[in-house]
DSSP file (Angstrom, degrees, kcal/mol; ACC not computed):
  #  RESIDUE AA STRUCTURE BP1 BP2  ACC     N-H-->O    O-->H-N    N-H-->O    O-->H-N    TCO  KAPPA ALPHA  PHI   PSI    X-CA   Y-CA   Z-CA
    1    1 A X              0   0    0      0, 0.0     0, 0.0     0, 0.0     0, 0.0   0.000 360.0 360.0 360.0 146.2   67.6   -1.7  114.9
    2    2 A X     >  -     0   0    0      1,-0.0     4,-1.5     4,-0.0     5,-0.0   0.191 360.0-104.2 -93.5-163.1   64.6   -3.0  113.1
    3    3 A X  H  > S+     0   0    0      2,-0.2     4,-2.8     3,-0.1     5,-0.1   0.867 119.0  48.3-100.3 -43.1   63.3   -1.6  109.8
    4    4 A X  H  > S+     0   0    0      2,-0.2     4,-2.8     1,-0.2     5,-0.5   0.924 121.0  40.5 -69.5 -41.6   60.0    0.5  111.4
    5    5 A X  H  > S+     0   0    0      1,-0.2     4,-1.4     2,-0.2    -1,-0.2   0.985 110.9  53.0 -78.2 -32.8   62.5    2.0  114.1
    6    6 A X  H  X S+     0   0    0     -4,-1.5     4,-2.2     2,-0.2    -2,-0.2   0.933 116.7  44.8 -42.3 -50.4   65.3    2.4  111.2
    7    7 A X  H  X S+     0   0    0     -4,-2.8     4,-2.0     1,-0.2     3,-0.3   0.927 109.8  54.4 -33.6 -67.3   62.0    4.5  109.2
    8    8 A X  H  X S+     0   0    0     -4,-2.8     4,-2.0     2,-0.2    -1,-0.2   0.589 107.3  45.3 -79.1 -26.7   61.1    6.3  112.1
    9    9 A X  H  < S+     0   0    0     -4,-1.4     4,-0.3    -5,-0.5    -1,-0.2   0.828 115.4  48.8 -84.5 -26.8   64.8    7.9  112.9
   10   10 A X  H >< S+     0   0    0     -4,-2.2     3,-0.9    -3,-0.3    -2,-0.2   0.931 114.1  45.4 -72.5 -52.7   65.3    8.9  109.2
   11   11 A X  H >X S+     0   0    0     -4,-2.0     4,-3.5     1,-0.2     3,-0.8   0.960 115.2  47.1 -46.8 -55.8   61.6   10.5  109.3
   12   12 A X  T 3< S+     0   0    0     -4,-2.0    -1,-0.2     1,-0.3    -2,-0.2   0.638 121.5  41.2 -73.7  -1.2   62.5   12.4  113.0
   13   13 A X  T <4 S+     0   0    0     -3,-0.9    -1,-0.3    -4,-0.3    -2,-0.2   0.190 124.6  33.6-103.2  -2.2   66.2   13.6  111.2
   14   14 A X  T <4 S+     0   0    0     -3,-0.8    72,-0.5    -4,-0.1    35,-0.3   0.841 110.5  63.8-128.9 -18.1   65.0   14.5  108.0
   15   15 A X  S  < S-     0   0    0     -4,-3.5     2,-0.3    70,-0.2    33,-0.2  -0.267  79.4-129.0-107.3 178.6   61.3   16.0  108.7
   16   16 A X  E     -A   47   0A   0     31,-1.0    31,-3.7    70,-0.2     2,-0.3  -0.882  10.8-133.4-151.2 160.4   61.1   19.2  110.9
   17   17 A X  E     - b   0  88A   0     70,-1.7    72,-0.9    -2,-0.3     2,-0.4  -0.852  11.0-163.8-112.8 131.8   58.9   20.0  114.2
   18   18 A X  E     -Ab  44  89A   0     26,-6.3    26,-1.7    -2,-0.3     2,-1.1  -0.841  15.8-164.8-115.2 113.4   56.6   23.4  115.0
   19   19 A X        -     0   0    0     70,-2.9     2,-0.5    -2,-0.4    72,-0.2  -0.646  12.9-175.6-122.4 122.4   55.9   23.5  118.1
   20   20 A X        +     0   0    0     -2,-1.1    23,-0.2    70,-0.2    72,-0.2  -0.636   4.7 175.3 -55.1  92.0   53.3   25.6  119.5
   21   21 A X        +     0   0    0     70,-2.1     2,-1.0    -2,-0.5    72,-0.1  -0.295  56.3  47.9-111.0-177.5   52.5   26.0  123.2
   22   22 A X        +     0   0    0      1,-0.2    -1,-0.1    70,-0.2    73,-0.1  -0.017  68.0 126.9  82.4 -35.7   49.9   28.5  124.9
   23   23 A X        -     0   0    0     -2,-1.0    18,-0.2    -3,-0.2    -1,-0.2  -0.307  45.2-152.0 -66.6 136.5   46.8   27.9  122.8
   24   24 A X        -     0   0    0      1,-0.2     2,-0.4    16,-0.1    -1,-0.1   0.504  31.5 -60.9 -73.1-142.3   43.7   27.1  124.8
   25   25 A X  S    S+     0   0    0      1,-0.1    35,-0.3    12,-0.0    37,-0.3  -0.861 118.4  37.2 -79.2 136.6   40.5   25.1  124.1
   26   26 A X  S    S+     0   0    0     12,-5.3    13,-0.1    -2,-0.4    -1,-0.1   0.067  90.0 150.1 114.1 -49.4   38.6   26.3  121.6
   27   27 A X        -     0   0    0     11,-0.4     2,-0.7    12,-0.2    11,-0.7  -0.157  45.6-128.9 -85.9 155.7   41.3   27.4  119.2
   28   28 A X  E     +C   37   0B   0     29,-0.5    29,-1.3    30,-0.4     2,-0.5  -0.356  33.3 163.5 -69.7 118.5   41.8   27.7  116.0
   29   29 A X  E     +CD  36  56B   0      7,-1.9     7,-2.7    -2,-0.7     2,-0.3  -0.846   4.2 150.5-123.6 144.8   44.9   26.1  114.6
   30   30 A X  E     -CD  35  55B   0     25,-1.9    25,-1.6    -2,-0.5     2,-0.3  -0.968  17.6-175.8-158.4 149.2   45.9   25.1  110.8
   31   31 A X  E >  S+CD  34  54B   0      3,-2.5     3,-0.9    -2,-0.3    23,-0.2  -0.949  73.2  13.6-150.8 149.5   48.8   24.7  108.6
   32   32 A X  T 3  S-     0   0    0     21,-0.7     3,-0.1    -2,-0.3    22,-0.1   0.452 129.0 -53.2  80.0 -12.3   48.5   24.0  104.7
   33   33 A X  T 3  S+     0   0    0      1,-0.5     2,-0.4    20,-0.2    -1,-0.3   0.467 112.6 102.2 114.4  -5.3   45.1   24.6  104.1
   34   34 A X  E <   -C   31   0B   0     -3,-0.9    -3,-2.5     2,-0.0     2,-0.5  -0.994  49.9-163.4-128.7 151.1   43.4   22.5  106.7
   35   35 A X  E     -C   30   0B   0     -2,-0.4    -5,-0.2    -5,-0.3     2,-0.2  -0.936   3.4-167.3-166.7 119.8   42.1   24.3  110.0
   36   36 A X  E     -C   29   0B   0     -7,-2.7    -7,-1.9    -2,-0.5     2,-0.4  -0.807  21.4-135.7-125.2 158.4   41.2   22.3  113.0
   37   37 A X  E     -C   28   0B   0     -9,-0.2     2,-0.4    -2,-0.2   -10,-0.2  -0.880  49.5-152.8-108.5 128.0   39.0   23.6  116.6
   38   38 A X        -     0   0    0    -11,-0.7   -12,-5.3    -2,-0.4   -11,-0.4  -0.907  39.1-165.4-122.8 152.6   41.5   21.9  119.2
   39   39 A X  S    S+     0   0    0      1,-0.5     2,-0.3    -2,-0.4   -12,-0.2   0.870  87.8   0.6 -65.6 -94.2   41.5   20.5  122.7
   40   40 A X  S    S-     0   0    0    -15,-0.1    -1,-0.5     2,-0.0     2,-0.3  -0.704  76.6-178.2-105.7 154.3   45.1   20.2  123.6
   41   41 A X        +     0   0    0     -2,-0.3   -19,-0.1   -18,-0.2     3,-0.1  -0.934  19.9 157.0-159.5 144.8   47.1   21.3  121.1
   42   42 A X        -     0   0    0     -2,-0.3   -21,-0.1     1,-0.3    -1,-0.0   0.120  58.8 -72.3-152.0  42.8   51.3   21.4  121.1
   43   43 A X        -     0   0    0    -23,-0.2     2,-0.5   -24,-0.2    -1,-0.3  -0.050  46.1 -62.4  93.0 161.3   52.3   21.5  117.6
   44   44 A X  E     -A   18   0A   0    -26,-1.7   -26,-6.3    -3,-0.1     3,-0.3  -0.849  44.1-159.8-106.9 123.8   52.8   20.2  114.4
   45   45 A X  E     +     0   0A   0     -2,-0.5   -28,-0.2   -28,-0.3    -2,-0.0  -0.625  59.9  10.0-122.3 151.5   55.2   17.3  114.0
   46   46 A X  E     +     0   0A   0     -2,-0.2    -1,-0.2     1,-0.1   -29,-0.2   0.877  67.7 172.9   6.4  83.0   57.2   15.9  110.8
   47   47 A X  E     -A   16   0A   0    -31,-3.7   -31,-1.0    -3,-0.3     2,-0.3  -0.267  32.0-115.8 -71.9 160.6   56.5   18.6  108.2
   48   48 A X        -     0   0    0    -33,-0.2     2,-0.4     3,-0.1   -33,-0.1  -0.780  43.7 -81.5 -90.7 154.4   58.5   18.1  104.9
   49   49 A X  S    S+     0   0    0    -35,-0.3     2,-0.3    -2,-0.3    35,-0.1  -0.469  87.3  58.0 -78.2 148.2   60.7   20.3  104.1
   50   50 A X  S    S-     0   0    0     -2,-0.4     2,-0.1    33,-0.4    34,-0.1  -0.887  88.6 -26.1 132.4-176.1   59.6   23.5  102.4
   51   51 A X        -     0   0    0     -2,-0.3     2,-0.4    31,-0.2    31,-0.2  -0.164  58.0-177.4 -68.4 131.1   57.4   26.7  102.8
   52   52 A X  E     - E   0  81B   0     29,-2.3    29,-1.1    -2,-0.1     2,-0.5  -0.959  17.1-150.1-130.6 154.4   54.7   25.9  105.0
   53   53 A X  E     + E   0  80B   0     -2,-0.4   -21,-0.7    27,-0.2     2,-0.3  -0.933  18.4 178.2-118.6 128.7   51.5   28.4  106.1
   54   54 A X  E     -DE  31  79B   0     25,-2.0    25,-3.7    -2,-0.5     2,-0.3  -0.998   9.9-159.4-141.9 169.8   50.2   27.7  109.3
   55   55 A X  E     -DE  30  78B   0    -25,-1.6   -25,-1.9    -2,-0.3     2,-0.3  -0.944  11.7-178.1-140.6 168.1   47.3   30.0  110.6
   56   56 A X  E     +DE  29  77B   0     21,-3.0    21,-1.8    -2,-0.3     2,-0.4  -0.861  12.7 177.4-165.8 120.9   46.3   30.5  114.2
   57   57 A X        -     0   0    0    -29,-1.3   -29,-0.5    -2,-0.3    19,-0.1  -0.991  34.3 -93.8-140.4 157.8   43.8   32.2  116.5
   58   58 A X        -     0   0    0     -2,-0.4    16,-0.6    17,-0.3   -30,-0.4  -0.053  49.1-103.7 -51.2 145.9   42.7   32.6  120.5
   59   59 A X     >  -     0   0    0    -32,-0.2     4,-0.7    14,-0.1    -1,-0.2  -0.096  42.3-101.7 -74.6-162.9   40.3   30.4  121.6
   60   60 A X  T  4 S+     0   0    0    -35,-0.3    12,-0.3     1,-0.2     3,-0.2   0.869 117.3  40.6 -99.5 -26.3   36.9   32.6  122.0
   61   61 A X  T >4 S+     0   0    0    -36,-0.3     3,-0.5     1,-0.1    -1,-0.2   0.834 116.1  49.4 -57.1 -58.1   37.0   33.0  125.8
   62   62 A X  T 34 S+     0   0    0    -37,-0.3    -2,-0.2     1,-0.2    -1,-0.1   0.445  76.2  92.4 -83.8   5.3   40.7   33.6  126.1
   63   63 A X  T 3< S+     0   0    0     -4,-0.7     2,-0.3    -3,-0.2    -1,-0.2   0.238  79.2  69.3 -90.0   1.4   41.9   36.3  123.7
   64   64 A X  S <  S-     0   0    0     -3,-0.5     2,-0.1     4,-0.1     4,-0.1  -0.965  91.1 -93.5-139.8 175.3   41.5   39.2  125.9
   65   65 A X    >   -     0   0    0     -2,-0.3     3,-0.5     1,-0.1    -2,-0.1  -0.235  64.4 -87.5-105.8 119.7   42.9   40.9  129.1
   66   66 A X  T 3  S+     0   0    0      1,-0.2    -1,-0.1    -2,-0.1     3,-0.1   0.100 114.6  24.8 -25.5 148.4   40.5   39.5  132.9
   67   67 A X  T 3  S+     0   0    0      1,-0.1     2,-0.3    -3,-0.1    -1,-0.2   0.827  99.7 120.0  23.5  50.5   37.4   41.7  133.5
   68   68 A X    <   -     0   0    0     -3,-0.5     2,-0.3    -4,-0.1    -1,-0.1  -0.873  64.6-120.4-107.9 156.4   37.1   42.7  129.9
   69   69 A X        -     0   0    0     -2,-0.3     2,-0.3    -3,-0.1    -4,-0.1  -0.710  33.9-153.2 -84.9 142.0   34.3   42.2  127.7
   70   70 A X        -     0   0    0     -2,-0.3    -9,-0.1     1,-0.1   -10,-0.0  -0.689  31.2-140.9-117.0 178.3   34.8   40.2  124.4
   71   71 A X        -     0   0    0     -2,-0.3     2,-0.2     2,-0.1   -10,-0.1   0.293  41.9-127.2-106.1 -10.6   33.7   39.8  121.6
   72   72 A X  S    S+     0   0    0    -12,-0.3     2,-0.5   -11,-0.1   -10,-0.1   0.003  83.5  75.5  94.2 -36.8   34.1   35.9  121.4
   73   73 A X        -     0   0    0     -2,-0.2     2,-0.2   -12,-0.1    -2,-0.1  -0.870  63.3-161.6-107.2 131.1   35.9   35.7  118.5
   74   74 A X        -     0   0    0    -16,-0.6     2,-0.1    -2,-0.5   -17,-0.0  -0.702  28.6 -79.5-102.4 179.7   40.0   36.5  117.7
   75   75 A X        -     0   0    0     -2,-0.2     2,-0.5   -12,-0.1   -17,-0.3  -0.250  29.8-123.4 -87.6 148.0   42.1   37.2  114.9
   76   76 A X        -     0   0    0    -19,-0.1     2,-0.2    -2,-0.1   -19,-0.2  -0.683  27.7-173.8 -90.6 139.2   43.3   35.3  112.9
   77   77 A X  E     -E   56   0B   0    -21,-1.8   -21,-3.0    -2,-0.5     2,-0.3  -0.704   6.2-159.8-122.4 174.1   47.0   35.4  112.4
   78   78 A X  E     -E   55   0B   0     -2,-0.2     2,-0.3   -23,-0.2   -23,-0.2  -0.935   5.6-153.9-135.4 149.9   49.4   33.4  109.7
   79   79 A X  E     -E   54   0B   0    -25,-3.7   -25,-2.0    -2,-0.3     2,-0.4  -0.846   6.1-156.6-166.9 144.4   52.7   32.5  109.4
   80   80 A X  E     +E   53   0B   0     -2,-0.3     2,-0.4   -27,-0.2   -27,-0.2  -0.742  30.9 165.4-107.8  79.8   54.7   32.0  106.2
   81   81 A X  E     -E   52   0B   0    -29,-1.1   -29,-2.3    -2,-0.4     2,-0.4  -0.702  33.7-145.1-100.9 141.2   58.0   29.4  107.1
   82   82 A X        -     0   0    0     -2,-0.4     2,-0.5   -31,-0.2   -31,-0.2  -0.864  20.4-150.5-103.8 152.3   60.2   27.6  105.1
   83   83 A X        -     0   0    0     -2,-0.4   -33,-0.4   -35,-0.1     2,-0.4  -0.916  11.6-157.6-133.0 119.7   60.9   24.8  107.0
   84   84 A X    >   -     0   0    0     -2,-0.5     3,-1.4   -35,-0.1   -34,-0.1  -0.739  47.9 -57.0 -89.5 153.8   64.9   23.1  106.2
   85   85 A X  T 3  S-     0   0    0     -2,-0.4   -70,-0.2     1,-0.2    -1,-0.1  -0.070 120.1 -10.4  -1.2  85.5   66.0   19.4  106.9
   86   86 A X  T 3  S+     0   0    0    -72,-0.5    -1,-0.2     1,-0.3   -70,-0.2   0.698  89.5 159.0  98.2  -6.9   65.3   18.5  110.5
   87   87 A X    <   -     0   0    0     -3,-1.4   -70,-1.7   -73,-0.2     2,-0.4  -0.457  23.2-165.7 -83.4 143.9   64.6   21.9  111.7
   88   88 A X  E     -b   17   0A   0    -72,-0.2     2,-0.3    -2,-0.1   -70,-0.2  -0.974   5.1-175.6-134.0 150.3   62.7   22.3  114.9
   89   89 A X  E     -b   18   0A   0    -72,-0.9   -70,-2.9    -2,-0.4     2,-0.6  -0.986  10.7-158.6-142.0 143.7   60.9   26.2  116.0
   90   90 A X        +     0   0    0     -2,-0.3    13,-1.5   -72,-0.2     2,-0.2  -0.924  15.7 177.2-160.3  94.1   59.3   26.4  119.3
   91   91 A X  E     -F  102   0C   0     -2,-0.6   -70,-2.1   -72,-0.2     2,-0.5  -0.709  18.9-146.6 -87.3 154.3   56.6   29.3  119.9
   92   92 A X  E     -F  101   0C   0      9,-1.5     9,-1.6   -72,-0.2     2,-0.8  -0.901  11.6-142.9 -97.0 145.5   54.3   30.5  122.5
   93   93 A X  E     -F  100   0C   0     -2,-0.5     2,-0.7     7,-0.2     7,-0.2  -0.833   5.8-156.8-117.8 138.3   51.2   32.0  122.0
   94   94 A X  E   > -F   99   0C   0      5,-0.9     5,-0.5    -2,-0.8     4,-0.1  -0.899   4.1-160.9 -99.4 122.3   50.2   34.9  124.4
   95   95 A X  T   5S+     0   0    0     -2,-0.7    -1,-0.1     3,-0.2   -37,-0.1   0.570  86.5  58.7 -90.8  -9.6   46.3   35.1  124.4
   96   96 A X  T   5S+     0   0    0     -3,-0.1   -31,-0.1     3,-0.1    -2,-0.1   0.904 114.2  29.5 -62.1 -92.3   46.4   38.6  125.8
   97   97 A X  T   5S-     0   0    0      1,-0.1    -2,-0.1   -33,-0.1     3,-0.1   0.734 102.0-130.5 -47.8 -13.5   48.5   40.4  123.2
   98   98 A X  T   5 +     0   0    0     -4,-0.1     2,-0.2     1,-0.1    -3,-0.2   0.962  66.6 102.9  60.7  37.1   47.1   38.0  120.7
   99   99 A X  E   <S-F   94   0C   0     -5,-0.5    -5,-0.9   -22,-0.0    -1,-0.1  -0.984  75.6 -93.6-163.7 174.0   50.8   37.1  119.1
  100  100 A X  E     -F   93   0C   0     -2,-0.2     2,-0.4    -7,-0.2    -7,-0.2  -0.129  33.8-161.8 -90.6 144.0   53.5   34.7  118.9
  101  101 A X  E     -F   92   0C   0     -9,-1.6    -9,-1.5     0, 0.0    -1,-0.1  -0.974  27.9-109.3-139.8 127.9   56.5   35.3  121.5
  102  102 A X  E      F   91   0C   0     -2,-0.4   -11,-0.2   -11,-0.2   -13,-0.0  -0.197 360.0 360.0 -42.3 133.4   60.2   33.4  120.8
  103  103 A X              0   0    0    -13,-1.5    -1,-0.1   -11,-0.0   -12,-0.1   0.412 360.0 360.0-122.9 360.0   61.2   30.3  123.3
């Protein structure tokens, strides 16, 4: 194994995954203090380990239940993780209920 692929197997064993499914266009996504408007979005890929913040909200169209009226904007939610060696966490986001559901 070369030195870049050697790197790159120590990073994906030692760095930890979150990965986030469900969010649309439009939403807001962030983790650390920086807060991005996304396209496609499926997570956040080789955190270090430790306590991490990530923050998250429905895009502005999709955050409420068919032939409802919106308000355009959702809420914003957070979550606070500490993140071990190698650890990988795998959510959905439901844009109806507006919250994070286990996969």
């Amino acid at each position: 194994m070369s030195d870049p692929q050697k790197s790159a197997q120590k990073a994906f064993n030692e760095l930890s995954f979150f990965i986030l499914t469900g969010l649309g266009k439009g939403a807001d996504v962030g983790v650390d203090g920086k807060l991005w408007q996304v396209n496609q979005f499926s997570g956040f890929k080789l955190l270090p380990p430790g306590l991490h913040l990530f923050v998250y909200s429905a895009s502005p169209s999709s955050h409420s239940a068919p032939d409802t009226i919106s308000s355009g904007i959702g809420v914003r939610h957070g979550l606070l993780k500490f993140f071990g060696k190698g650890e990988t966490i795998v959510e959905s986001w439901d844009n109806v209920e507006e919250e994070l559901e286990d996969l």
